[in-house]
C-alpha positions in Angstrom: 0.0 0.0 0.0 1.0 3.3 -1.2 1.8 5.9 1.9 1.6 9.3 0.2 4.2 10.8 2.8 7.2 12.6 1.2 9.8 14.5 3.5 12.1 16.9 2.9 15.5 18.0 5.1 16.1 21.8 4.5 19.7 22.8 5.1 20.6 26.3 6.7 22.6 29.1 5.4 25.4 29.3 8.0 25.8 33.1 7.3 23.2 35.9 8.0 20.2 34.4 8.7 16.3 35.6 8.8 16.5 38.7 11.4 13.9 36.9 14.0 14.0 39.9 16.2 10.0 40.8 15.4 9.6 37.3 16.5 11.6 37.4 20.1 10.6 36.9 23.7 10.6 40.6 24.4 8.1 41.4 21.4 6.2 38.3 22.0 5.5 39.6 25.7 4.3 42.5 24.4 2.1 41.2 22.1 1.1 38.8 25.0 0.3 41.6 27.3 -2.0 42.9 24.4 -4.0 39.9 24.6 -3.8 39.8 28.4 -6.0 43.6 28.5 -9.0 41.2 26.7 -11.6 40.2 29.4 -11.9 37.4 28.0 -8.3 36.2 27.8 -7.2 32.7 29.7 -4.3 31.0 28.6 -5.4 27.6 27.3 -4.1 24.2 28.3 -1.4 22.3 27.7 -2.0 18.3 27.8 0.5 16.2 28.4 0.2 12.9 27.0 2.4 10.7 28.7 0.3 7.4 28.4 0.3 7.7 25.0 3.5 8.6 24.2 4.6 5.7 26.1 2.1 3.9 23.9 4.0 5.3 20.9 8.1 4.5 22.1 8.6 8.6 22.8 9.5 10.2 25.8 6.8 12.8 26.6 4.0 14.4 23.9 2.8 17.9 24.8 -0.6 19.4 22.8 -1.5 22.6 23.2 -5.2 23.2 23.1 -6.6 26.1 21.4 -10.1 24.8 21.1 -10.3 26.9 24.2 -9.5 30.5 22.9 -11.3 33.5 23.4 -14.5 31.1 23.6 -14.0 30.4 19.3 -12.3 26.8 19.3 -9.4 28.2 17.3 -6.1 30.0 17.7 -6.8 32.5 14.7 -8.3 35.3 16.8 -4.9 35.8 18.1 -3.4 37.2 14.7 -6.6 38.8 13.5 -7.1 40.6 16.8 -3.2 41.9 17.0 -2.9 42.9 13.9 -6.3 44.8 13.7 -5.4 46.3 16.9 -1.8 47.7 15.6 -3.3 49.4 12.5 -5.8 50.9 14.6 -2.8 52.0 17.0 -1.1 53.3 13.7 -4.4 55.1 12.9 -4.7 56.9 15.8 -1.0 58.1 16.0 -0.7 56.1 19.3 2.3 53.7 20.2 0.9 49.6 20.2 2.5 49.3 23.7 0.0 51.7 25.0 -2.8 50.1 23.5 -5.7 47.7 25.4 -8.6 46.3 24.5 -10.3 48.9 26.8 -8.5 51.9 24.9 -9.8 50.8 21.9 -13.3 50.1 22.4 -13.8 53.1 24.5 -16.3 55.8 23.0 -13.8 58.6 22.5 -11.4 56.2 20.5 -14.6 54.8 18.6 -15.4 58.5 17.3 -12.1 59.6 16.2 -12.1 56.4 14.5 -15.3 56.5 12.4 -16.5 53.6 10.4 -14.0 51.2 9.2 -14.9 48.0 7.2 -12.4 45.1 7.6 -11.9 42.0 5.1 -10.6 38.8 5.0 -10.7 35.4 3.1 -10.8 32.5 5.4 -12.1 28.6 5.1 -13.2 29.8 9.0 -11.5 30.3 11.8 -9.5 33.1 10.8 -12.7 34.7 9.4 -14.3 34.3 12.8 -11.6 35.8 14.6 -11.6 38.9 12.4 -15.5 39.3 12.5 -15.4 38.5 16.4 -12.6 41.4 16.8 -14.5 43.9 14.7 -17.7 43.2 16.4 -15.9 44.1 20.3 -14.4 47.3 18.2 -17.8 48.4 16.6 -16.9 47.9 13.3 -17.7 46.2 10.1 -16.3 43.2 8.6 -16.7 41.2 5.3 -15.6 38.1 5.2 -15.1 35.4 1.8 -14.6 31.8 1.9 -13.7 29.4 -0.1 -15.8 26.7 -3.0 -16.4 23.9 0.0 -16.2 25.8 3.6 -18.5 23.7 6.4 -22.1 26.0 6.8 -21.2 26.2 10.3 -18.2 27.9 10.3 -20.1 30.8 7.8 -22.6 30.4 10.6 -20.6 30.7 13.2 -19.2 34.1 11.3 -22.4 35.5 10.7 -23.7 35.1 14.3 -20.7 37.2 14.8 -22.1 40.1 13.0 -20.1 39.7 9.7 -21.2 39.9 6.2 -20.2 36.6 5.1 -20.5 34.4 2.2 -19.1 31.1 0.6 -17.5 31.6 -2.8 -17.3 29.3 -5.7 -13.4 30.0 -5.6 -10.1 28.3 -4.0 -8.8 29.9 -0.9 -5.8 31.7 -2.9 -8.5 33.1 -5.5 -10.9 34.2 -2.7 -7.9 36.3 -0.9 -7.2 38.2 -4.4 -11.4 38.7 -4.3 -10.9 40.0 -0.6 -7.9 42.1 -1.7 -9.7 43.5 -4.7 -12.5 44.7 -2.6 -10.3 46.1 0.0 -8.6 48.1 -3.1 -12.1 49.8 -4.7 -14.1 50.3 -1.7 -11.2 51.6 1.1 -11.6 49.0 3.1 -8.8 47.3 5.2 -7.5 43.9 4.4 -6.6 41.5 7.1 -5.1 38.7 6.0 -2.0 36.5 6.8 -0.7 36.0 3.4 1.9 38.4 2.6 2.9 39.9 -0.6 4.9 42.5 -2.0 3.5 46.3 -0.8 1.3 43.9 1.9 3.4 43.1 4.7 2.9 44.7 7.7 -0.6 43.4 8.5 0.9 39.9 8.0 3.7 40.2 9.9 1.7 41.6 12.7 -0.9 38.3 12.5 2.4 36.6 12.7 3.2 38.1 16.0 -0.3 37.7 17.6 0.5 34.0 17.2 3.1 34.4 18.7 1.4 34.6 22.3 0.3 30.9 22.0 3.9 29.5 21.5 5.1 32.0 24.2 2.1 30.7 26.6 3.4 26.7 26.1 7.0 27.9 26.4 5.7 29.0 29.9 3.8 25.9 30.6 6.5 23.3 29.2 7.8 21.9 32.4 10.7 20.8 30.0 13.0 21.8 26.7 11.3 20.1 23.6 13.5 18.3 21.5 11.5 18.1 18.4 8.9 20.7 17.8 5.9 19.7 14.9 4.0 22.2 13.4 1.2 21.9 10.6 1.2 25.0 7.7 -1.5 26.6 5.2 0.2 29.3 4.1 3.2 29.0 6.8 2.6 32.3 8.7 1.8 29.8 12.4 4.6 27.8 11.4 6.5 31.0 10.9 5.9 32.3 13.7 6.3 29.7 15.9 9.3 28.1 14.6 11.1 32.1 14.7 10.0 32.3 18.3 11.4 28.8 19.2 14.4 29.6 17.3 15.2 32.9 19.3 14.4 31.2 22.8 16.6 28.4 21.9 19.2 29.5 19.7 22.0 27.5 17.3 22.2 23.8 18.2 19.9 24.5 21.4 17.0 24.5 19.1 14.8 21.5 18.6 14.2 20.1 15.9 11.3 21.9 13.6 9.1 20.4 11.1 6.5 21.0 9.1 3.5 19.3 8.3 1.2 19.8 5.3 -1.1 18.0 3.5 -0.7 16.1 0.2 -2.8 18.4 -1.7 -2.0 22.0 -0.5 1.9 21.5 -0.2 3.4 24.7 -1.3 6.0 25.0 1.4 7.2 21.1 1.0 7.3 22.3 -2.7 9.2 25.4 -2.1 11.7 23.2 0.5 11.8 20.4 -1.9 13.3 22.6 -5.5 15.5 25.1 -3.3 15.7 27.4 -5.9 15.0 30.6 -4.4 11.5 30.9 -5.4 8.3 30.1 -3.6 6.5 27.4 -5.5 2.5 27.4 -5.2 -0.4 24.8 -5.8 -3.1 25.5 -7.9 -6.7 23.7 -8.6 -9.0 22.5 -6.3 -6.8 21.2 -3.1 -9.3 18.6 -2.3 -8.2 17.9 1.6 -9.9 17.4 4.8 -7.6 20.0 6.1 -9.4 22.9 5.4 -7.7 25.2 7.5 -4.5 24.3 5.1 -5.6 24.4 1.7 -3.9 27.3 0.7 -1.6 26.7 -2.4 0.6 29.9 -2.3 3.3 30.5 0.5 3.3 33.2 3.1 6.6 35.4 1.8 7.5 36.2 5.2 6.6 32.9 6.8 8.9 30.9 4.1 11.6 33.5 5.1 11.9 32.3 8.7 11.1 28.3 7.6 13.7 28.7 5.1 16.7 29.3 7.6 14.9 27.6 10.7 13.1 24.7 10.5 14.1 21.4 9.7 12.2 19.1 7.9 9.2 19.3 5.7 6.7 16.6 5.5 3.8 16.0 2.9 1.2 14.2 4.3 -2.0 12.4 3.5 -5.7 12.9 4.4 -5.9 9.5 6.6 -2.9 10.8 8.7 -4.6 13.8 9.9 -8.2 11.8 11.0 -5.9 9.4 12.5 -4.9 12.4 14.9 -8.1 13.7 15.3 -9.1 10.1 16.9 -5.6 9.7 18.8 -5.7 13.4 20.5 -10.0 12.2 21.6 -9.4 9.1 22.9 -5.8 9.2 24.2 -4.2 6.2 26.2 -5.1 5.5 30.0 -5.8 8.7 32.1 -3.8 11.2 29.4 -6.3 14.5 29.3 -8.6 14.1 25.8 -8.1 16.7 23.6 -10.7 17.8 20.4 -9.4 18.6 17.6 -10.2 19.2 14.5 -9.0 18.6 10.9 -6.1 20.8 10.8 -5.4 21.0 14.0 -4.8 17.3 14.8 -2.8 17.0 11.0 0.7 17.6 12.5 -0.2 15.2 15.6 -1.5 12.7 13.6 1.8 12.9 10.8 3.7 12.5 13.7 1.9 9.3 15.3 1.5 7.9 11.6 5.4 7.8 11.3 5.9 6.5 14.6 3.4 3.3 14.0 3.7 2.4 10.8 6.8 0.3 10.1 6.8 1.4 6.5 7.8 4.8 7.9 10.8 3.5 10.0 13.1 5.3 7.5 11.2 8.9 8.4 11.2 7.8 11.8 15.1 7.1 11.7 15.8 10.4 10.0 13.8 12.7 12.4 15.7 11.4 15.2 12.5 10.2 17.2 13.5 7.6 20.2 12.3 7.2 23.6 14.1 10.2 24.5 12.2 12.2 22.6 9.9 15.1 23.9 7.6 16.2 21.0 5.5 19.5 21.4 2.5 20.4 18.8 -0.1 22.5 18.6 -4.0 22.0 18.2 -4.7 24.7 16.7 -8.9 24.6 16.4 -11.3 22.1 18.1 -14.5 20.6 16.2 -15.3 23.8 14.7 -17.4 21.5 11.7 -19.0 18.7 14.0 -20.6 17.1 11.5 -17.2 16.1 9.5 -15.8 15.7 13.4 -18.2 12.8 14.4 -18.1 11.3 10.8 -14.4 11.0 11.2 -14.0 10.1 15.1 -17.5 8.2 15.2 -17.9 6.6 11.9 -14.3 6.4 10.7 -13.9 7.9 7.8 -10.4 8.4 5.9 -8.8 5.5 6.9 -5.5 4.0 5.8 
């Protein structure tokens, strides 16, 4: 039986590498601090899965749980609300240090402010975040998805006052839709691809992600050696992998990989031909992963991958499910942990390679023993049900 997993080792230039310094512990506390000034902030758990990773011949798993974020079962608001917040700082003349979520929702703020729309393109979570933010601002968002995106999540970004709709385009088509709109009407795109002339709004989601990877470097009761991380466009991946790099620099860093799937594999693509160009995938991207169908690289994010992380891996549909059912029915008393498509893909790579002795060679090559201690991130609980239940309950995508 044919595996679909390819894997790619990406070597480093030795000599002046990505400037991470946007990415640091000292601007990720700030950015942290941001978050903290939301009511509704609470750092979310981190499970450690010690019966299972026993189960599986490593030393120690750790999972950290963003289906419990802001009360929106995804990490996304983090980047959205950040960077939102910093162009509204920019707006207003007034240095992002100084700004809370108080500041900005007060009435004096709201009137020097005015009406401001905000747009996106998302497959969901990253939609909802941007609609939730601009609802706790007072403002307006519009929001496009992609040909395929689960009712509930449009749902889920309608209830949150957005104009939303489903598109009959791919996720890379729908941001240039969301961009084109943004251009003719003056309103303000938010969105974590970057591009030339578009970069500081990314860079800025970049950071607000950054508070969950500083929040489970706080919680790890121990250095990870090996650090997995799933990608759509690679700006999470970016962002935590620079973050990682700068709290653990040189040969004190663990070992980084990415995870993508099969179908939407731009950065394995990009790692793989090493020619100095960004390589993206076009057509339908027909994946459970919905949160990583995106076929064209984050420039910025590939720019920290490209002198930081280690491997990338190309994965199939099966692997990610197989997560998804691992990380919500875990071995003996480990905590459960829901997660959904994309957020159980790395996970599920990961426990893929270490059960399946036609993957011994990956296995082998990544350095994974029972001295390993393997950190991910679940980046969004069951935020489509439906397709959750038909894949824990009734088992679909299997091997």
């Amino acid at each position: 039986m044919e595996n679909h997993f390819s894997m790619v080792h990406r070597t480093h230039r030795q000599e002046k590498p990505f400037d991470l310094t946007f990415l640091s512990e000292t601007e990720e506390k700030k950015v942290k601090r941001y978050h903290e000034s939301f009511p509704v902030y609470k750092e979310t758990p981190l499970a450690c899965l010690k019966e299972t990773a026993a189960a599986l011949g490593v030393g120690a798993m750790y999972v950290k749980d963003e289906s419990y974020r802001f009360g929106l079962n995804a990490f996304k608001v983090l980047g959205g609300s950040y960077a939102m917040g910093h162009y509204l700082a920019d707006r207003l003349g007034v240095p992002m240090e100084k700004v809370t979520y108080d500041y900005l929702t007060s009435e004096d703020v709201r009137k020097k402010l005015g009406d401001i729309t905000f747009v996106t393109a998302t497959d969901g979570n990253h939609g909802r975040g941007v609609a939730w933010t601009a609802h706790q601002l007072q403002q307006h968002s519009v929001v496009y998805m992609p040909e395929g995106s689960a009712r509930e999540r449009l749902m889920n970004i309608r209830a949150e006052g957005a104009d939303a709709s489903i598109t009959d385009l791919n996720y890379d088509d729908a941001v240039r839709l969301a961009n084109r709109q943004a251009e003719e009407k003056g309103w303000i795109m938010v969105q974590d691809t970057a591009w030339e002339g578009y970069e500081d709004i990314p860079r800025w989601i970049m950071q607000g992600y950054g508070t969950m990877g500083l929040e489970a470097y706080e919680q790890l009761p121990e250095k990870p050696t090996h650090i997995f991380l799933q990608a759509g466009v690679g700006s999470l991946a970016g962002s935590i992998t620079g973050l990682f790099s700068s709290l653990y620099p040189g040969s004190e860093k663990p070992v980084i990989t990415i995870v993508e799937p099969d179908q939407a594999d731009c950065l394995f693509r990009t790692a793989k031909a090493d020619d100095g160009k960004l390589h993206a995938v076009t057509g339908h991207m027909r994946t459970i992963m919905a949160g990583l169908a995106c076929g064209e690289p984050c420039s910025i994010g590939w720019k920290v991958l490209a002198d930081y992380a280690d491997y990338f891996i190309s994965c199939p549909d099966y692997a990610a499910a197989q997560g998804m059912r691992i990380l919500g029915n875990p071995m003996g008393h480990d905590p459960k942990v829901v997660s959904g498509e994309s957020g159980a893909s790395a996970f599920g790579a990961v426990s893929e390679i270490l059960r399946n002795p036609q993957l011994r060679a990956l296995k082998e090559e990544l350095g994974l023993n029972e001295a390993s201690r393997l950190l991910f991130f679940s980046t969004e609980g069951d935020t489509d049900r439906e397709n959750y239940r038909r894949i824990v309950w009734d088992g679909a995508y299997t091997r």
